[in-house]
Phi, psi and omega in degrees: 000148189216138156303116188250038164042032150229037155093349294187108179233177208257208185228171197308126139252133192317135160249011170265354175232013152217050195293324201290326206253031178241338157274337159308309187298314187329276202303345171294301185318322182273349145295307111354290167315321191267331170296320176285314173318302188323288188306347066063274153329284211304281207272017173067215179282023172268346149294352172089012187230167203228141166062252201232007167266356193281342169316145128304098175278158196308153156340289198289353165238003153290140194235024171256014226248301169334293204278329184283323164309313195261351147263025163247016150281333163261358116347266166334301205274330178255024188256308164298318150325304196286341181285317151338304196312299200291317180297318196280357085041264150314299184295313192284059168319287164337325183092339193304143192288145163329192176233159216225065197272124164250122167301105259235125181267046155220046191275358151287342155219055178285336169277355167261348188262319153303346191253359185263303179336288173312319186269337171300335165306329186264344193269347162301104169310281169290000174033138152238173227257022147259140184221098164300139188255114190199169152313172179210144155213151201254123168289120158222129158259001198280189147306117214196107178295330205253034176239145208278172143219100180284110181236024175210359158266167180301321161276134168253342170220141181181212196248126173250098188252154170307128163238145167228113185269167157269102146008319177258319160256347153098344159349070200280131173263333168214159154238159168196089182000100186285067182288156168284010187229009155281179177241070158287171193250147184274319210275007167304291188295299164355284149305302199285357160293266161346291190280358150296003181333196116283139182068338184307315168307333194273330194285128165263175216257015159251028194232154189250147150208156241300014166313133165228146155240120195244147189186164183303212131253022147275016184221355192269077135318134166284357159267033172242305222246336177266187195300333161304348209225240222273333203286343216259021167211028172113321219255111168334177174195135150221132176191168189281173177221159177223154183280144195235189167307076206095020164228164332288183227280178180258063100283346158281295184309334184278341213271131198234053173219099203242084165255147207300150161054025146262158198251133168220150186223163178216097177328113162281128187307011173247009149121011167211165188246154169284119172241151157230101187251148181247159182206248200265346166194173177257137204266154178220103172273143185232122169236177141211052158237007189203146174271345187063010158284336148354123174225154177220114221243115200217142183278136202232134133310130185304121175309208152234152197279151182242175165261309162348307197226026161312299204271350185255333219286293206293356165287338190260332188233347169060223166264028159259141179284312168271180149204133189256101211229127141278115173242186177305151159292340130339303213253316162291305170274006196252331186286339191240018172228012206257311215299350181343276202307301226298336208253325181288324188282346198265290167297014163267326170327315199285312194224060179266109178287133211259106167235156186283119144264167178240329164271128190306299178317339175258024151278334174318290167003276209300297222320320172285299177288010137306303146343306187280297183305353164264333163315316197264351162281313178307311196281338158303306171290351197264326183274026167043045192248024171247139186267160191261110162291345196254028191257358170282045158288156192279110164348109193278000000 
């Protein structure tokens, strides 16, 4: 078989049936050969080769015989592309842009994560309608880009997902997987909490409805918290702040008094107000629900002394341990409503089963049917179909 340099080869001959026609050819050929040398000789360099290069060489070691191969082979290939092009052309009648899937780095069990989400939504009667917003972690030691690491939480290394809970029952009404190597936005996360409501979809876009979010000051931005963020679809917010660059604004930031258990608020132009209060050092809160005149009379436990809180501690608590302290209603409602996630991590604790896994995804796994089994314990206990254990007392 011989390469004839159009892509081509010639074709198999038998050589038991024309063993008779190979010395005839040999000599046509060698006859052949001494004619082309001549003609060679004659003309020189009209043949295109200079000096003792003028032999015609075999195909297969022209390497412009290749080049000429290989662009009509990509030719060919992009004459077929464009023929694809045009069918699918043709099937997209309609003009629609493709369709675009983007992938997830937990897309093995995104759809186990979405189906424990969705159905905590239909087995809830009631929602409530305050809910915190915090983190969750799932122990993973294994290897991972996209896992936290936390040295001052109870997991210290794991899977970190967004939770929104009930407060009262301890309820995740939604999660969602944090890696540590995305680039999410908190005014993001935010939202997309939000607009998982109930009813959200139905609101029209001047009406508030009966939402509270309550949260730390990794999530109180003031494009979060303001009209642009949770205020401009309805949803309260009270959670702590912490100071950033040009925040908080200076009728807060200037303010030097620093005597226990005063209040100071500051209207923000974005629709929620600023508080500052001192306790044990001073805390700064963003609401758009409490007026900060609210007061509440609560029993407080003796700190520990401080620089901070030296010069007020023996006026406020003397040689008592306890104390009975009114503070803002604010301030009160943010200590009993922060904890959702802290009650969900907590009934998970009690009966999380401790297996060694090696794949990152089935720890995602347990993490969502944990989930789902403290849901379905909450909503078992709100019908009051769990039976009371402590009725196996012994007979007399």
């Amino acid at each position: 078989m011989s390469y004839d340099g159009k892509g081509g080869c010639d074709e198999f001959v038998n050589d038991d049936e024309h063993d008779s026609d190979l010395d005839e050819e040999e000599e046509d050929v060698n006859n052949d050969n001494n004619d082309n040398n001549n003609d060679n000789e004659m003309s020189g360099n009209e043949s295109g080769n200079d000096g003792e290069e003028g032999e015609e060489g075999d195909p297969d070691d022209d390497p412009d015989v290749y080049n000429r191969a290989s662009e009509e082979f990509a030719q060919n290939t992009i004459a077929d592309e464009d023929d694809d092009v045009e069918v699918e052309e043709e099937n997209n009648a309609e003009g629609l842009a493709p369709e675009i899937i983007v992938s997830v780095w937990y897309d093995k069990v995104e759809e186990w994560i979405e189906f424990v989400n969705e159905n905590s939504k239909k087995i809830v009667d009631d929602l409530s309608d305050i809910l915190s917003i915090d983190e969750m972690m799932k122990l993973f030691k294994g290897r991972h880009h996209q896992t936290h690491v936390m040295k001052q939480k109870p997991i210290k290394k794991g899977f970190k997902f967004w939770a929104c809970s009930c407060p009262i029952t301890g309820f995740v009404y939604r999660f969602v997987p944090s890696g540590r190597m995305e680039k999410e936005k908190i005014f993001d996360i935010v939202m997309d909490m939000a607009k998982s409501l109930p009813g959200m979809d139905e609101r029209e876009e001047t009406e508030d409805t009966n939402y509270v979010f309550v949260m730390d000051n990794y999530f109180t931005l003031p494009k979060v918290v303001g009209e642009t963020g949770l205020r401009g679809v309805g949803v309260a917010c009270v959670g702590t702040a912490r100071a950033r660059q040009g925040w908080p604004p200076k009728p807060i930031a200037d303010v030097d008094d620093k005597r226990f258990n005063t209040l100071y608020h500051y209207d923000d132009p974005n629709g929620f107000r600023i508080f500052r209060w001192v306790d044990n050092n001073v805390v700064t809160m963003v609401l758009t629900m409490h007026s900060g005149e609210e007061v509440i009379e609560r029993k407080r436990r003796k700190p520990r002394e401080n620089k901070h809180n030296k010069s007020f501690l023996p006026l406020v608590f003397g040689e008592r341990a306890i104390a009975r302290v009114e503070i803002p209603g604010v301030i009160d409602f943010y200590n009993h409503k922060m904890k959702g996630v802290d009650l969900s991590d907590q009934l998970n604790a009690n009966y999380r089963p401790k297996l060694r896994v090696r794949r990152y995804w089935f720890a995602m796994w347990e993490h969502g049917a944990d989930v789902a089994r403290v849901n379905s314990y909450v909503v078992t206990r709100a019908s009051k179909t769990i039976p009371d254990t402590r009725s196996n007392k012994k007979k007399s």
